[in-house]
C-alpha positions in Angstrom: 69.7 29.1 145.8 70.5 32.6 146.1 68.2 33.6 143.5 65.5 32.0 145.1 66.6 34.0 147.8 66.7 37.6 146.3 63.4 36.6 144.9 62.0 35.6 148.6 63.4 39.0 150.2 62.4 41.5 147.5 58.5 39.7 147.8 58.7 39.8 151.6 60.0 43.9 151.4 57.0 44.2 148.9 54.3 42.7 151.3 56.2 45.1 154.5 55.6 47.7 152.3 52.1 47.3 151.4 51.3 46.7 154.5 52.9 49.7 156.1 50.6 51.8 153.1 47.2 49.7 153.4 45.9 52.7 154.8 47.5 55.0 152.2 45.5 56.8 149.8 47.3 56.9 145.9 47.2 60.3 144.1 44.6 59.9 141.5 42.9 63.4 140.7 40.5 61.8 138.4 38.5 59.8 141.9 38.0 63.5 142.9 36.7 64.7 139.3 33.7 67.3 138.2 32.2 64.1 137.0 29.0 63.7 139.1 29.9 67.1 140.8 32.8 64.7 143.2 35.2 67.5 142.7 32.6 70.7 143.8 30.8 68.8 146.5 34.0 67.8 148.3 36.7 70.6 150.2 40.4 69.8 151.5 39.4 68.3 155.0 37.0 65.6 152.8 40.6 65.0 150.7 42.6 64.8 153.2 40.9 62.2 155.2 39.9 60.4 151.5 36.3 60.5 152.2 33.6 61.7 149.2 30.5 63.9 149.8 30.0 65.8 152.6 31.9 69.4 152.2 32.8 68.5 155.3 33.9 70.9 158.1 36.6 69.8 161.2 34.0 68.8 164.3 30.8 69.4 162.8 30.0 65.1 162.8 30.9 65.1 166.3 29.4 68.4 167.6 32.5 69.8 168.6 33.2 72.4 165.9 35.5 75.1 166.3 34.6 78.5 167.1 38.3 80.7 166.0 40.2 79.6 163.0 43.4 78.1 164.8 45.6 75.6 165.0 44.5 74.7 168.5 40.6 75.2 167.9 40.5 73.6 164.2 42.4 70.8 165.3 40.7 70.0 168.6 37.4 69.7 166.5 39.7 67.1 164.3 40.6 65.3 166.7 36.4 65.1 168.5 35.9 63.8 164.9 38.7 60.8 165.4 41.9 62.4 163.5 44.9 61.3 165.8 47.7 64.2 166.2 51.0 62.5 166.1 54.3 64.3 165.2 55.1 64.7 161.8 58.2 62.7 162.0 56.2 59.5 163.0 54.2 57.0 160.8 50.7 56.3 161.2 49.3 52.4 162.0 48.4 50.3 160.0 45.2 51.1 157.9 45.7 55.2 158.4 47.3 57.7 156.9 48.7 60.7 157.2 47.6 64.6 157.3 48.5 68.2 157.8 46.5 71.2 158.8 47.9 75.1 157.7 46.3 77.9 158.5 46.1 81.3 156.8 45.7 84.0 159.8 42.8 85.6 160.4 41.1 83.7 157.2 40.9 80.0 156.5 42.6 76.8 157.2 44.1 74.0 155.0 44.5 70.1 154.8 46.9 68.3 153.0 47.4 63.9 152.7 50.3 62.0 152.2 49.9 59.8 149.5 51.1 56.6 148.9 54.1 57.7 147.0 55.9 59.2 149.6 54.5 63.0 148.5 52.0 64.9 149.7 48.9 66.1 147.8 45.8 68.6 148.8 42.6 69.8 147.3 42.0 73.8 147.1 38.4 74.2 148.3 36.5 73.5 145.0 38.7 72.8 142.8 40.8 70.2 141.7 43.5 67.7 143.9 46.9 68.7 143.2 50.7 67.2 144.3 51.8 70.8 143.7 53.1 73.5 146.0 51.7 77.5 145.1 55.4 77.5 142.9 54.6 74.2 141.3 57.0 71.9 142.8 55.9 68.6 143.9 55.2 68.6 147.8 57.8 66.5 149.6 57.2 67.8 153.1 54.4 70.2 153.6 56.0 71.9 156.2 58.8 72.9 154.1 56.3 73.3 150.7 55.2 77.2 149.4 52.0 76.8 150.9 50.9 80.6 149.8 48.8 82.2 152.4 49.1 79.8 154.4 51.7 80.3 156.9 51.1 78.9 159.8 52.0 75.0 160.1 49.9 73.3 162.7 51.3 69.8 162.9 50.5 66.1 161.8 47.0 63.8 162.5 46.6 60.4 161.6 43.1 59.0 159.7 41.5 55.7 159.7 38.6 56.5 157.9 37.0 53.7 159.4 37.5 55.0 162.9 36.2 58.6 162.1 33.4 60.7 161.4 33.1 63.9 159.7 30.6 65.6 157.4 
């Protein structure tokens, strides 16, 4: 009997779990390859919310792009596309996942995605996905990650990628 049930409770944790990640993308840098130009036609903010082909740019779908590069004005047009800011402590819903926006000041700004694993993962403009930091350790917490030039954390979104638009 109490076989059975260790067997019952590790399958129920298993289907909690996979539930709690159905949203979750898994880091696989081969989906985001130079094969059929996926890797060069896609940026960071396409990565991030796991969705190919657009080179897309926070708020240009929705017509609410921003004008300065900061956290405020980058992600308010993240949010006109449907991102949801939540604090980075929190989980997203079922059937999202979870992002991060950095900025460098007075240049660029940055996405990264939680992956299913638990770590985080990002895609340096062109080039290829990586679960690295700029020191080469695997990203637990972004906030706490060598994120290079980018300094300046912004905070946490969630993404259903079938409740947003970006391109």
């Amino acid at each position: 009997m109490w076989k059975w049930f260790g067997r019952f409770a590790t399958e129920l944790w298993q289907t909690i779990i996979n539930l709690l990640n159905s949203g979750t993308p898994t880091f696989d840098p081969e989906v985001w390859s130079p094969a059929n130009d996926v890797q060069y036609e896609n940026n960071c903010y396409n990565y991030a919310c796991d969705i190919r082909g657009t080179y897309a740019q926070p708020g240009l779908a929705s017509g609410h792009q921003y004008g300065i590069i900061s956290c405020k004005e980058v992600g308010q047009a993240a949010i006109a596309d449907g991102l949801v800011p939540i604090d980075c402590a929190n989980r997203c819903g079922k059937g999202a996942h979870k992002v991060a926006l950095v900025i460098a000041p007075g240049n660029t700004f940055h996405w990264y995605r939680r992956d299913r694993d638990g770590r985080w993962s990002h895609k340096p403009g062109d080039g290829p996905p990586t679960n690295l930091d700029y020191s080469g350790n695997l990203i637990v917490d972004p906030r706490n990650a060598d994120r290079g030039p980018f300094t300046l954390f912004c905070g946490c979104y969630c993404v259903n990628k079938r409740r947003i638009s970006i391109k």
